[in-house]
C-alpha positions as CSV (number, residue, x, y, z in Angstrom):
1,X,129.8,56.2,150.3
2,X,131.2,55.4,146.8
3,X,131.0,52.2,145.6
4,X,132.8,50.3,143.1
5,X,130.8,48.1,140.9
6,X,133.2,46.5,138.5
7,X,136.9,45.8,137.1
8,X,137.3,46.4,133.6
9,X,140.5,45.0,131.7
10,X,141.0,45.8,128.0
11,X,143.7,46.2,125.8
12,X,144.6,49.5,124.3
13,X,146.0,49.2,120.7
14,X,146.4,52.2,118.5
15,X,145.1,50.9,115.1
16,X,141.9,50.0,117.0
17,X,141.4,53.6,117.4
18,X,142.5,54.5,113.8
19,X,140.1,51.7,112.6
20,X,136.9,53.1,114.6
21,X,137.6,57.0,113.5
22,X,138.0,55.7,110.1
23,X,134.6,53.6,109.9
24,X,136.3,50.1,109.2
25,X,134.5,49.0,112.3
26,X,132.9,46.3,110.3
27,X,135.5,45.3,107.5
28,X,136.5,41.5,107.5
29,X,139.9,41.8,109.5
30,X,138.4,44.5,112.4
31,X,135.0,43.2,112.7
32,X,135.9,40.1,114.9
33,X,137.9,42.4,117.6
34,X,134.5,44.8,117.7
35,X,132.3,42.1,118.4
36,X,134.0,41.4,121.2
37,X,133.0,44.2,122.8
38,X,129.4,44.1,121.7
39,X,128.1,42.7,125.3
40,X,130.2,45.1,127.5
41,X,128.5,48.1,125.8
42,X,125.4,46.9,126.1
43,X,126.4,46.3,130.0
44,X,128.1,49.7,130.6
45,X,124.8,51.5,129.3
46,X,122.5,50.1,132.3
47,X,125.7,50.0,134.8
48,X,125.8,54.1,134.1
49,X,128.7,54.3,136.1
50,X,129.5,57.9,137.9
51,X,133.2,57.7,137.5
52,X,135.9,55.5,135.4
53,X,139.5,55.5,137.3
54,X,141.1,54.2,134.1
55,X,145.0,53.0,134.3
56,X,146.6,53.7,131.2
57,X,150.3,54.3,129.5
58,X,150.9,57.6,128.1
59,X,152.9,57.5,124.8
60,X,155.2,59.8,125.0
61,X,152.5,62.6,124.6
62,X,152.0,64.0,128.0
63,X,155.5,63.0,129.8
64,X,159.0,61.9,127.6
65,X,162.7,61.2,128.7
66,X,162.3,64.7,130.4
67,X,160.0,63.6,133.3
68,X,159.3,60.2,133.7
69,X,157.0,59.6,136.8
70,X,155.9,56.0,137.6
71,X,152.5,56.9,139.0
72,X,150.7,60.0,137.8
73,X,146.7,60.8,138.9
74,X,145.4,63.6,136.7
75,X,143.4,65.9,139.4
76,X,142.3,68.4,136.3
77,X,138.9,69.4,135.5
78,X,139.1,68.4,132.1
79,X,141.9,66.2,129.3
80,X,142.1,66.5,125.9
81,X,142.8,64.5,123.8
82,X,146.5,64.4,122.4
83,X,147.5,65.1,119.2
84,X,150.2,62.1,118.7
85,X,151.3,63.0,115.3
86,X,148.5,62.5,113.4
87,X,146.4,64.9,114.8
88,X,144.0,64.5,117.5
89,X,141.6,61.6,117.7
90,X,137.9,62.4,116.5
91,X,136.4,62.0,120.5
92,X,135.1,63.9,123.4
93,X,137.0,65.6,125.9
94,X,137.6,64.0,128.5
95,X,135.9,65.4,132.1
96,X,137.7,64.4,135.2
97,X,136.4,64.4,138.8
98,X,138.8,66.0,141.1
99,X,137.2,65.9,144.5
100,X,137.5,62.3,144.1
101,X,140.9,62.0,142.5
102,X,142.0,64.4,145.2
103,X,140.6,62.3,147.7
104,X,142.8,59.3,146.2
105,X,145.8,60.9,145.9
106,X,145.9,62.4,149.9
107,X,144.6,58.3,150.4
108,X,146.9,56.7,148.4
109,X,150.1,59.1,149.4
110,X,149.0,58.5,153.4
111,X,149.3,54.7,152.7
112,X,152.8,55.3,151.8
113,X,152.9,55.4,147.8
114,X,154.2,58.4,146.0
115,X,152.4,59.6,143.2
116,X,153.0,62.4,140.9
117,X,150.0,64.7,140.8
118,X,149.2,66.4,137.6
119,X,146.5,69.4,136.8
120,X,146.9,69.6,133.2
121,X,148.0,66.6,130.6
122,X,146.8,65.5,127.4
123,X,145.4,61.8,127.2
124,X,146.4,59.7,124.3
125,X,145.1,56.4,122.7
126,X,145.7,54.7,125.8
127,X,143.1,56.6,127.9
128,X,140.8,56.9,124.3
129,X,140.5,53.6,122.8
130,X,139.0,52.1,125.8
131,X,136.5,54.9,126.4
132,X,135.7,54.3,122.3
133,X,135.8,50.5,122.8
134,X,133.2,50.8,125.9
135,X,130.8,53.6,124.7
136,X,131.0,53.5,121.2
137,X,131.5,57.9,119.7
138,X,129.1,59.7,121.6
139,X,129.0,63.2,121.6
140,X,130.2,63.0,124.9
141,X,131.8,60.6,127.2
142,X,128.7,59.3,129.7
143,X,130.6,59.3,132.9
144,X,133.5,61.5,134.6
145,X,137.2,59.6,134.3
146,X,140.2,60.0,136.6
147,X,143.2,59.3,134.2
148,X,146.2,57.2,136.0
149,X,148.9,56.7,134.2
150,X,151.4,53.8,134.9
151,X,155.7,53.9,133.7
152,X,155.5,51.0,131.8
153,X,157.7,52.8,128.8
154,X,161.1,53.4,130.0
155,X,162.7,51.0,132.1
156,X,162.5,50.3,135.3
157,X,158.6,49.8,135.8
158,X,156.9,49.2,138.5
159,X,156.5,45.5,139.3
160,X,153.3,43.3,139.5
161,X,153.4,43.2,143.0
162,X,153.3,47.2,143.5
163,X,151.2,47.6,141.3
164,X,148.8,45.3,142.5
165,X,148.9,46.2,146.2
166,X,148.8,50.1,144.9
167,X,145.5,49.0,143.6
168,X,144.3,48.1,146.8
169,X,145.5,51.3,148.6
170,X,143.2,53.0,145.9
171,X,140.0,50.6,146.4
172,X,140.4,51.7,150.2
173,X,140.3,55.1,148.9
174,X,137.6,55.2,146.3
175,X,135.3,53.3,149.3
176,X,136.0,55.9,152.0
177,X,134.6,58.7,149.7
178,X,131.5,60.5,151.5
179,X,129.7,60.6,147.9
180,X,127.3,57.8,147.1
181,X,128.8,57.2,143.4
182,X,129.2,54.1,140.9
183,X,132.8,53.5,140.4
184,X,134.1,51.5,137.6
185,X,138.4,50.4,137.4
186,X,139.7,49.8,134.4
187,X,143.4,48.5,133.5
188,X,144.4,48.9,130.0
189,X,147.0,48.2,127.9
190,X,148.6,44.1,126.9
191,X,148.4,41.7,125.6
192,X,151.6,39.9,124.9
193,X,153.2,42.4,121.8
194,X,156.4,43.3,121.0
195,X,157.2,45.9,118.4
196,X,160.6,45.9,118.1
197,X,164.0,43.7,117.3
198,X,164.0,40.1,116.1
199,X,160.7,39.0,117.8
200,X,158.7,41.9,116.7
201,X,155.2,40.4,116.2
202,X,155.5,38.2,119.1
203,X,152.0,37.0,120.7
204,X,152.1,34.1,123.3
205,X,148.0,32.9,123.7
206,X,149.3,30.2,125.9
207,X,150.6,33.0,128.4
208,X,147.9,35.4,128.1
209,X,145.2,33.3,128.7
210,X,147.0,31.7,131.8
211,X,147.2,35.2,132.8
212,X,143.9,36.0,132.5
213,X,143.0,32.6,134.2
214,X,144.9,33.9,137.4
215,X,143.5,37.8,137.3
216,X,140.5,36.3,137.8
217,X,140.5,33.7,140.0
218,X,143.9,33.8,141.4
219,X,145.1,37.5,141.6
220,X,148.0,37.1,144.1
221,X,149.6,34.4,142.0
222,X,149.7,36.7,139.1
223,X,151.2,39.4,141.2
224,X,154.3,37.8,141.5
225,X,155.0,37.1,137.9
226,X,158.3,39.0,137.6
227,X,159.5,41.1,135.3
228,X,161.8,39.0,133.3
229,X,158.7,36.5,132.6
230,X,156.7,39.4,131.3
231,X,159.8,39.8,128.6
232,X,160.3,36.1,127.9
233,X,156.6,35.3,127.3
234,X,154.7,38.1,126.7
235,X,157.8,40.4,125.0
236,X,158.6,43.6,125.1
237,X,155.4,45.5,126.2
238,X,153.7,43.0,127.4
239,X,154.9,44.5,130.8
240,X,151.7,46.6,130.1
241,X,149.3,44.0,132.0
242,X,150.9,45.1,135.2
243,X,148.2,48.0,135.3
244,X,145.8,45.5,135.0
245,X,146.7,44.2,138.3
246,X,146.4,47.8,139.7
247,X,142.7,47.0,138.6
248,X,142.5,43.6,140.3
249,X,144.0,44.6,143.4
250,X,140.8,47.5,144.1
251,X,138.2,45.0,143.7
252,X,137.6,42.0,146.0
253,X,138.9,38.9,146.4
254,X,136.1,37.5,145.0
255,X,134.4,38.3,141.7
256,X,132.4,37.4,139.1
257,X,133.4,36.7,135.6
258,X,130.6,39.0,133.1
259,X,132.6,39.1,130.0
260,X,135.6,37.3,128.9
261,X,137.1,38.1,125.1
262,X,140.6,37.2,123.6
263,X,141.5,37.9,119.9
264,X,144.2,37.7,117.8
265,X,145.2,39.6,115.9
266,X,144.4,43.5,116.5
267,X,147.4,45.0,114.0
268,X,150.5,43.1,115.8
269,X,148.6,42.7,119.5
270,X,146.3,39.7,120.8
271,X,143.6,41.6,122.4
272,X,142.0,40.9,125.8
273,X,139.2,42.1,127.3
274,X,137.4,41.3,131.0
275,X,134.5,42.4,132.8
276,X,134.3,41.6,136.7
277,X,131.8,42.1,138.8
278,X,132.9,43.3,142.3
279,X,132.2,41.4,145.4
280,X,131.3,38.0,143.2
């Protein structure tokens, strides 16, 4: 049966990408946010995991005001990568795995949560710059990904709470597959950011370290962190660490802490960054 190994948290900020594609890896102001992630790809190259599921925020380049779904599993053979204005990022197309992610949606949809199925998307920096944080630019991408992409854009997103029992609906799924795989979950997006209005440049490293305090060792807690909290502390789109929750709630209850890493700043974002080993 498939088997999942490990939670991976990370956040997923643009400039990160821009900074890797444009080798200023190891300039003064971007070299502190790579180390950080100098361990977890040495990790991730003897894990070899089979299969990422990897919750993510698209950005307006696969969905927009048009159609806005709140959960969307990409079933598709194969993702590009989206050109968001700037042309395409520099990396490997991504290769999904759709016996399995077909396997989760008929799951997860059973257990009573709707999900939008889609064939055929592009996947932006929110998919990308965790792949490129985790692997480094290969040639190609080591491992299969299922992209899921979470609302957390246009208002109303889902809360903490759904999010983090969805994530256990899917952990059911992934472990009922009849495939012996090595599956990885990762939640993206966060830390506390804000890019607009009068507290643009907001970061709270009081709040997000509590909050990565909780994911870790007290996940049900941080599921009921509501909404409005997420605004106050964390501003604006820091209501992206719901999908790490969707993360948290497919592993165990218990787990053990590999990797912790918290920077700030990453352009106007703290950065966090967790690795969790399943069944701790």
């Amino acid at each position: 049966m498939a088997r999942i190994t490990a939670g991976v948290s990370t956040s997923h900020v643009p400039a990160i990408g821009a900074a890797l594609d444009l080798g200023k890896s190891a300039e003064p102001y971007w070299a502190p946010v790579f180390k950080g992630f100098d361990f977890s790809k040495r990790w991730i190259a003897e894990e070899k995991p089979d299969v990422v599921f990897l919750v993510y925020n698209d950005h307006a380049s696969a969905f927009s005001l048009d159609l806005i779904p709140t959960f969307a599993i990409g079933c598709g053979e194969e993702f590009k990568p989206a050109d968001e204005g700037f042309g395409a990022r520099p990396v490997p197309v991504v290769h999904g795995h759709p016996e399995l992610a077909w396997h989760i949606t008929q799951s997860v949809i059973q257990d009573d949560f709707d999900l939008t199925i889609v064939n055929k998307m592009d996947v932006d920096h929110g998919l990308t710059v965790p792949l490129s944080l985790m692997f480094g630019q290969p040639e190609a991408w080591p491992c299969k990904v299922i992209p899921f992409a979470v609302n957390v854009v246009q208002y109303p997103p889902p809360s903490g709470a759904r999010c983090y029992a969805l994530g256990k609906a899917i952990g059911k799924a992934i472990r009922s597959f009849d495939q012996d795989l090595n599956v990885q979950i990762w939640g993206t997006g966060g830390m506390s950011h804000q890019l607009q209005g009068p507290r643009a440049g907001l970061i709270n490293k009081e709040f997000d370290n509590k909050f990565l305090d909780l994911l870790i060792n007290d996940p049900e807690a941080a599921a009921r962190i509501p909404h409005i909290d997420y605004v106050r502390e964390a501003g604006s789109e820091g209501i992206e660490l719901v999908m790490w929750l969707i993360m948290r709630g497919a592993l165990e209850a218990n787990v053990d802490l590999l990797h912790r890493f918290y920077h700030v700043p990453a352009s106007n974002t703290a950065v966090g960054h967790l690795i969790l080993k399943n069944g701790g």
